[in-house]
C-alpha positions in Angstrom: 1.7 -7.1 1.0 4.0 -4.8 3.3 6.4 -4.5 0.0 3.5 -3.4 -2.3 3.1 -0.7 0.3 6.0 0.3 0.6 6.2 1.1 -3.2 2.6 2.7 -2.6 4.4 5.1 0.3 7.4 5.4 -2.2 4.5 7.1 -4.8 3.1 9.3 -2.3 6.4 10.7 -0.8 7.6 11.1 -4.5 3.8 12.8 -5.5 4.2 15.0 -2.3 7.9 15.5 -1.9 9.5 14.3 -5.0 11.7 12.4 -3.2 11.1 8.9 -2.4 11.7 9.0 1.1 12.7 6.4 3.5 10.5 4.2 5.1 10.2 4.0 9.2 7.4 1.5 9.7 4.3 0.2 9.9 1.6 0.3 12.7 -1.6 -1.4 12.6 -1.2 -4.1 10.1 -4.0 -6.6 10.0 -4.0 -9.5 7.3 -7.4 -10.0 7.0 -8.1 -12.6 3.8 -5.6 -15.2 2.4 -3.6 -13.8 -0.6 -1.9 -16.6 -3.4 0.4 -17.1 -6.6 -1.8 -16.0 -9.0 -4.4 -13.5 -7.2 -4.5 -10.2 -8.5 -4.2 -7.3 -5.6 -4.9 -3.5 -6.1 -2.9 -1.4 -3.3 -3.9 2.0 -2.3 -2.7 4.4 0.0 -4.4 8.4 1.3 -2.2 10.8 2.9 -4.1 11.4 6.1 -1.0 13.3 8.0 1.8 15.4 6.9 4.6 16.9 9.9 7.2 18.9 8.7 8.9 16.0 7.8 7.2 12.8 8.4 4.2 11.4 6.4 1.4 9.2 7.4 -0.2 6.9 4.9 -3.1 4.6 5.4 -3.0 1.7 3.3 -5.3 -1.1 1.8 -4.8 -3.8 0.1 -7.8 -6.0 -1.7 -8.1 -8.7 -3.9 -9.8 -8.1 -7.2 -8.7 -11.4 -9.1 -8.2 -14.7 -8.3 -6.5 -18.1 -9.0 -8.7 -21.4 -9.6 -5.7 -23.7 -9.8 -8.0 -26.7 -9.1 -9.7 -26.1 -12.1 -6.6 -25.7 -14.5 -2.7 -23.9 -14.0 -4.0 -20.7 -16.0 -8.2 -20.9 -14.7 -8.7 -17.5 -12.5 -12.2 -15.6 -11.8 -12.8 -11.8 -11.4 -14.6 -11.4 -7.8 -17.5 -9.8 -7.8 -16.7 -7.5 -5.1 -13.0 -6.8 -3.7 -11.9 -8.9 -1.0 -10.0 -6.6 1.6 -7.0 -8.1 2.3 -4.6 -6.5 4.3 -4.1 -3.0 6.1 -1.9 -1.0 7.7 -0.8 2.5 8.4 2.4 3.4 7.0 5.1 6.6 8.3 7.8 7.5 5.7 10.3 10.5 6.6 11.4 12.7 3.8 14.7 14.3 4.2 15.0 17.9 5.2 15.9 19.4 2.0 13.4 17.5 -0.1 10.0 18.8 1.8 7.6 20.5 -0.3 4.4 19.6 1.1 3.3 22.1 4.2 3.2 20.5 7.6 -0.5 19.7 9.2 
């Protein structure tokens, strides 16, 4: 999960920036549902904070597909709703001549 969001703060520093930024960490993170080989995930991140050169991301992960490998190797289902299963908050620094979005 945390490497899915880091490519998700990646997009967002390259969206804001157009630099891909480098990563400083991650606060909060709370696996909430199991995740296996074969489940499909959807990863999205919002921009709730942007310093004049640090950028705070709040991320979720959820499962929208997933593996039935005790009814066959290939057998999956589509959920009917989204299984949340991991967040986090994520801080990304952009370097100082790379900034384009306006502190807040």
């Amino acid at each position: 999960m945390l490497r899915l969001f880091g490519d998700v703060l990646t997009e967002v520093t390259i969206r804001t920036d157009g630099d891909e930024g480098l990563l400083s960490g991650y606060s909060g993170v709370e696996f909430t549902a199991p995740v296996h080989a074969g489940d499909f995930v959807e990863v999205t991140g919002r921009l709730v904070k942007a310093g004049r050169l640090r950028r705070v991301v709040e991320l979720e992960a959820r499962k929208v597909i997933e593996a039935r490998y005790e009814q066959g190797h290939s057998t999956a289902r589509v959920l009917d709703e989204p299984i949340v299963v991991c967040r986090a908050v994520g801080t990304t620094v952009v370097p100082v001549g790379k900034v384009r979005t306006r502190a807040s």
